[in-house]
C-alpha positions as a LaTeX table, in Angstrom:
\begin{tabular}{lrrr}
\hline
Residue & $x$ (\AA) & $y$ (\AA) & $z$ (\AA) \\
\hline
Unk1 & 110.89 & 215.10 & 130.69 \\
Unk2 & 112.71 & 211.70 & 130.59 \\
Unk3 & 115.06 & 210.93 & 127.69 \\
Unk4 & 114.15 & 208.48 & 124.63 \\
Unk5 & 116.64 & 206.54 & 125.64 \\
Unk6 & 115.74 & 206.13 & 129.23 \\
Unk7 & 112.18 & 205.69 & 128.24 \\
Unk8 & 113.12 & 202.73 & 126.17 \\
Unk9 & 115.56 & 201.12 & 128.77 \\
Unk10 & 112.59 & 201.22 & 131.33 \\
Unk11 & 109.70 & 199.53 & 128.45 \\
Unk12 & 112.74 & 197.28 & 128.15 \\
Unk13 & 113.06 & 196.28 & 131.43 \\
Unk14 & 109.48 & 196.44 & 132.42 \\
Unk15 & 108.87 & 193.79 & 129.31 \\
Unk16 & 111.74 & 191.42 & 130.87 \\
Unk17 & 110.39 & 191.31 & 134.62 \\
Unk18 & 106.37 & 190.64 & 132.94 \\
Unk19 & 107.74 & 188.41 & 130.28 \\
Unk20 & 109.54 & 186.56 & 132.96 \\
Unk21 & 106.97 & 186.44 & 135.43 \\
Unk22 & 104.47 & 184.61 & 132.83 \\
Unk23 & 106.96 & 182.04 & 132.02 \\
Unk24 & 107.32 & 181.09 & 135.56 \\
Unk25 & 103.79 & 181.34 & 136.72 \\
Unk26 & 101.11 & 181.97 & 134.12 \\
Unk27 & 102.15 & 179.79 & 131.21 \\
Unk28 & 100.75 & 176.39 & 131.42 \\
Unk29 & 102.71 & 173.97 & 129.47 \\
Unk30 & 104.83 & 171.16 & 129.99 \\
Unk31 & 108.36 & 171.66 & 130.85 \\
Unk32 & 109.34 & 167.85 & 129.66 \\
Unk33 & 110.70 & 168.71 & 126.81 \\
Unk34 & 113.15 & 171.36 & 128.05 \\
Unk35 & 116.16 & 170.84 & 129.37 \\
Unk36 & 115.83 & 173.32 & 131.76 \\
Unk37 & 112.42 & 174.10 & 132.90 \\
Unk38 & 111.05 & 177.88 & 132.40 \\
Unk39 & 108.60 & 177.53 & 135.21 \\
Unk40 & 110.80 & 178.07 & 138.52 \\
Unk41 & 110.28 & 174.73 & 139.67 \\
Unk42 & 107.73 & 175.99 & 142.11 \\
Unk43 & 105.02 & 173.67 & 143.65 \\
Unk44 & 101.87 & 174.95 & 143.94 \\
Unk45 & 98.93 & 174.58 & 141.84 \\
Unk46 & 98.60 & 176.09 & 138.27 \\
Unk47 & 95.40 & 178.42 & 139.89 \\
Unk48 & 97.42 & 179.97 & 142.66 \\
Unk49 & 101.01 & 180.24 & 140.17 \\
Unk50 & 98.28 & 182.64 & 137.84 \\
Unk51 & 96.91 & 184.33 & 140.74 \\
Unk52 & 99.78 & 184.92 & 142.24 \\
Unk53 & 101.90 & 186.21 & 138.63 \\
Unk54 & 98.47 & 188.32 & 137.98 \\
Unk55 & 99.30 & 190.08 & 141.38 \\
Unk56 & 102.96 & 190.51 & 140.71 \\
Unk57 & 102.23 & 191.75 & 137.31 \\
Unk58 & 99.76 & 194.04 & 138.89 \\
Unk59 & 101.78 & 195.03 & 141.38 \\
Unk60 & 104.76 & 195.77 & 138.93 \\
Unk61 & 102.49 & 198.32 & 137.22 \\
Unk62 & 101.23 & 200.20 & 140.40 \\
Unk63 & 104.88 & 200.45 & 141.34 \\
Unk64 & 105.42 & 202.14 & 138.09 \\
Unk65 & 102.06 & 204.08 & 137.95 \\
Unk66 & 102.15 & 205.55 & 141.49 \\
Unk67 & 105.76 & 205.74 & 142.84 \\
Unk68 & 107.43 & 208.89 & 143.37 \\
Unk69 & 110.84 & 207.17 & 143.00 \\
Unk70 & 113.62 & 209.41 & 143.72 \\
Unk71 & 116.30 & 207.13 & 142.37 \\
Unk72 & 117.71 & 207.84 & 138.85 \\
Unk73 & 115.75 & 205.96 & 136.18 \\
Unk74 & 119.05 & 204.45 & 134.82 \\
Unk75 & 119.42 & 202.97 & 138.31 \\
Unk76 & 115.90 & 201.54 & 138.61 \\
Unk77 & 116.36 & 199.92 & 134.67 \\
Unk78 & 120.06 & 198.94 & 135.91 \\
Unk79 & 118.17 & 197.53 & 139.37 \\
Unk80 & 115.76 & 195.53 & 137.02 \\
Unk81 & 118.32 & 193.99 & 134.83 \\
Unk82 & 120.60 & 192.58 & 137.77 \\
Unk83 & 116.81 & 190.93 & 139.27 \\
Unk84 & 115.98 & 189.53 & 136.28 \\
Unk85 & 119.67 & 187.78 & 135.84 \\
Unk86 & 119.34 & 186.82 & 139.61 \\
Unk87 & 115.97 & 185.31 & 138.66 \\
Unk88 & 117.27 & 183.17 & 135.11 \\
Unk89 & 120.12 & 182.24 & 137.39 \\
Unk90 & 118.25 & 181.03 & 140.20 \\
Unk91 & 116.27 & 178.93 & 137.42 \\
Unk92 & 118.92 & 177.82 & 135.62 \\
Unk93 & 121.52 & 176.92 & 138.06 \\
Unk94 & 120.12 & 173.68 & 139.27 \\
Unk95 & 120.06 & 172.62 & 135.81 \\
Unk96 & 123.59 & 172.96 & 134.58 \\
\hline
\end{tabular}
């Protein structure tokens, strides 16, 4: 039995990587009136982006769903939070 608190680290974390996966590729809106664009800057068309965020999304839950993972839970959340950084980094960073 996992800990509350671990529990709510992982929801946490699993909210982050979907929430930041549908900026970048499902969300269809325009990024004009940011200053720095949410959608990753990435060229493809707005089909394949949602296809291919569906599938990450997808794949993000199977992980979760089916893995045996052997690594501490605290690491995996801790694992999450430093790939979601790199991610708003990698989209900011051109920006400022």
């Amino acid at each position: 039995m996992l800990p509350l608190f671990v529990v709510a680290l992982v929801v946490i974390s699993l909210e982050r990587a979907t929430t930041e996966l549908y900026k970048a590729l499902i969300r269809h809106e325009d990024q004009k009136k940011y200053q720095i664009p949410s959608d990753l800057n990435i060229k493809l068309s707005h089909t394949w982006k949602v296809l291919i965020g569906i599938a990450l999304i997808m794949a993000l839950g199977a992980f979760v769903y089916y893995a045996e993972i052997s690594i501490s839970k605290i690491y995996l959340t801790g694992i999450m939070g430093i790939l979601i950084a790199l991610g708003g980094m990698s989209k900011d960073a051109p920006f400022e």
